[in-house]
N, C-alpha and C positions, 0 to 999 in steps of 0.2 A: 589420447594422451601420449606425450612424448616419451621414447625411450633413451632418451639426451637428461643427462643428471649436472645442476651446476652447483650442488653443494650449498643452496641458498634455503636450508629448510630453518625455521625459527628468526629467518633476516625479515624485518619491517621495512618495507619500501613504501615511499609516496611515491604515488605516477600522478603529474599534472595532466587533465586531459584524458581521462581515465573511463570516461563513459563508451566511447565511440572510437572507429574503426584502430590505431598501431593503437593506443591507448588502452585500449579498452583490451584486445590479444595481450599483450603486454603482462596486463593484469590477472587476464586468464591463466597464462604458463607460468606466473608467476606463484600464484596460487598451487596448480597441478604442483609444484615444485618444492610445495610446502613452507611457501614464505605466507608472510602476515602481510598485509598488501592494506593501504590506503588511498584512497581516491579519493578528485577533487575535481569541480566544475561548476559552472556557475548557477547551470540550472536546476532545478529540485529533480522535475518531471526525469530527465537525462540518469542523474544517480541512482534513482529508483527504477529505472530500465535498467542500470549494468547493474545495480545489485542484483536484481531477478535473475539477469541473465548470467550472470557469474556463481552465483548461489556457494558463495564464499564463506557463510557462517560466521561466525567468531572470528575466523580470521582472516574478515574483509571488513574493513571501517568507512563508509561516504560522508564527505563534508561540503557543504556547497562554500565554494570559495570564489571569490574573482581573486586572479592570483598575479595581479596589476595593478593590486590595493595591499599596498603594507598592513595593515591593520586586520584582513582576512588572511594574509600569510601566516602571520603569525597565529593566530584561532586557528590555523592548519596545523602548524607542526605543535601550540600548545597542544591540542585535542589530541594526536598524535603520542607526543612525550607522556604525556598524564596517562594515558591507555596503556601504554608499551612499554612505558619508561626508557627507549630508546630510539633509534633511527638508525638503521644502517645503509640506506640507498634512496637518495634523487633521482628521480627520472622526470627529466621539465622536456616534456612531451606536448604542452599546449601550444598551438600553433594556429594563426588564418592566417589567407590571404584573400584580399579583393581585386580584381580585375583592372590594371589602372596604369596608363603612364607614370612616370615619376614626375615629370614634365608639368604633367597638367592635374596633378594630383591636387588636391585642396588637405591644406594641411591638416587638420581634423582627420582625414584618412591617413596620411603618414604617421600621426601621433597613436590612432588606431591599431594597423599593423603593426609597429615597433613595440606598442604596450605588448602586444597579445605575444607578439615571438622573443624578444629580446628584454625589456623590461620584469616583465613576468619571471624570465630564466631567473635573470638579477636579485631581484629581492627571494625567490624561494634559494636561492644557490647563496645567499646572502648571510639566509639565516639555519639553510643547511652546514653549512660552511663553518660555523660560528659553533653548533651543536656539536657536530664532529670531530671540530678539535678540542675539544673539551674531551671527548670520548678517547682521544688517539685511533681511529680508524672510523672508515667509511667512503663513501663510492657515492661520486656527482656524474649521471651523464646524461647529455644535452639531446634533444634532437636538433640537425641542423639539418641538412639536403644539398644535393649538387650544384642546389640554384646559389649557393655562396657563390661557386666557384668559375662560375661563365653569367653572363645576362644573356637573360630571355627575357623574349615579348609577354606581355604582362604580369612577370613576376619580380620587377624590376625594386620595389620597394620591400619586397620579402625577403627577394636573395639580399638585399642590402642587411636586414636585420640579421640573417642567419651568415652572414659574412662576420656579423659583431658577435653573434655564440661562439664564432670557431677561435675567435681570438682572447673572448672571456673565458674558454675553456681551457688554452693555454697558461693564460695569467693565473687563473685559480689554481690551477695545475702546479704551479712556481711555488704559489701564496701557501698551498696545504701540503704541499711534499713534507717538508718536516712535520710532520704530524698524522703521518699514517691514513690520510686521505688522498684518491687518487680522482682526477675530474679527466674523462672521456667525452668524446660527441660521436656522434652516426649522423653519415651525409646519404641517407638515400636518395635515387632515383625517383622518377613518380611511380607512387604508391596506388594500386586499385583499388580506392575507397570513397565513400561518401564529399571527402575533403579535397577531392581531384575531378569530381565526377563530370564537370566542368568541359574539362579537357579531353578525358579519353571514351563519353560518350557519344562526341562527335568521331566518325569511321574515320574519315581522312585524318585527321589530326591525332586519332589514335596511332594510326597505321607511322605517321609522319615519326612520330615518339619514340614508337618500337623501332622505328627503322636507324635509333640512333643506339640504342643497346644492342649490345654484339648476342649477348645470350636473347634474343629475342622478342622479348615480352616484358611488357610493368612485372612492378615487384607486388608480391603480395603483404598483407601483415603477417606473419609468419616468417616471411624473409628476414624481415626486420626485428622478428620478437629477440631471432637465436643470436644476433649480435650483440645483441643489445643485453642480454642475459651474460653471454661471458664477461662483458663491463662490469657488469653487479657481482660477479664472482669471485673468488682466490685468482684463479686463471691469470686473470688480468692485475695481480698484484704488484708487477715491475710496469706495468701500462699506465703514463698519464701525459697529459696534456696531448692526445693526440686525434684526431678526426678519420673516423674509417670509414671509406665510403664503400655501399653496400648497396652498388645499383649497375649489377650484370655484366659490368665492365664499362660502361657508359662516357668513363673519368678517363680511361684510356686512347679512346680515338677522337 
């Protein structure tokens, strides 16, 4: 357990993506933290692993949602409001990618990726957005990654999606300043987890990756959790519309 305190005890957060690897930590420190934490994913099997593994009690909620279908978005934050009666923090954490030129991509997959990173954000940040201002406060923040900010070989359709969080992050950022709602993103590096495993299982290509962060090595989830926590905090209460990248220095050279 952390001895890092963000003043988020009694705050109800949804984490989209909330079973597995940033997601899923996320949800862990968030808890240790004394928040009320809700999770969402599509699969049953997936939520009843991070419930176990999280052993959140009372104040851990799972809803299986596809969060790329309005109509489960909503069954998310009602189920959410009705339990809680409020929401003080988004964290649109859901995210894939598949392996693929943009080139020779078969639409079906572009419509894929863009649902799962960008779409998704939209309609929960939608109807976050909407709740919050009703409330006069509250905290939207995005994941996005470094891949917005340069192209890479096979990530060419993702970065494109998480190129359009960094700029919905802004606009919403504009949209909910008068009303005491602040929207952030997190651009990490690649991340050591199941969702990359891809990449830095292979030695070379690992080595090739690291040799591009200055601080040496992928980021872990934990790197990512303590960011992304001050977002959700007081801390960050003059902070919005802005993109923090949180990948070793990587953005630098």
């Amino acid at each position: 357990m952390s001895t890092l305190s963000f003043g988020l005890n009694e705050n109800v957060c949804i984490v989209t993506g909330g079973t597995r690897g940033i997601g899923l930590e996320i949800a862990r420190v968030l808890l240790e933290q004394g928040a009320i934490v809700v999770i969402c994913a599509r699969k049953q099997d997936g939520l009843d692993a991070a419930r176990s593994s999280l052993n959140g009690g009372d104040r851990l909620m799972a809803v299986q949602a596809h969060t790329a279908r309005s109509e489960d978005v909503d069954r998310l934050f009602d189920a959410a409001l009705q339990r809680f009666g409020k929401i003080d923090t988004l964290i649109n954490n859901v995210g894939m990618n598949l392996i693929t030129t943009v080139i020779d991509a078969d639409p079906a997959l572009w419509h894929k990726i863009l649902d799962s990173n960008l779409n998704a954000a939209f309609l929960c940040s939608r109807k976050a957005g909407q709740i919050m201002r009703r409330q006069h406060r509250g905290k939207i923040v995005h994941m996005s990654s470094i891949a917005a900010h340069r192209a890479a070989p096979a990530m060419g359709i993702y970065g494109i999606a998480k190129a359009g969080i960094e700029m919905m992050t802004r606009v919403l950022a504009q949209e909910l300043a008068p009303f005491n709602v602040q929207v952030n993103a997190i651009a990490p590096c690649m991340v050591k987890t199941t969702f990359s495993k891809a990449f830095w299982s292979d030695p070379a290509l690992h080595d090739h990756i690291v040799a591009t962060i200055p601080m040496g090595r992928l980021a872990k989830p934990i790197d990512i959790v303590y960011p992304t926590l001050f977002l959700c905090s007081e801390a960050s209460a003059f902070v919005t519309g802005q993109t923090l990248n949180v990948d070793g220095g990587a953005s630098i050279v």
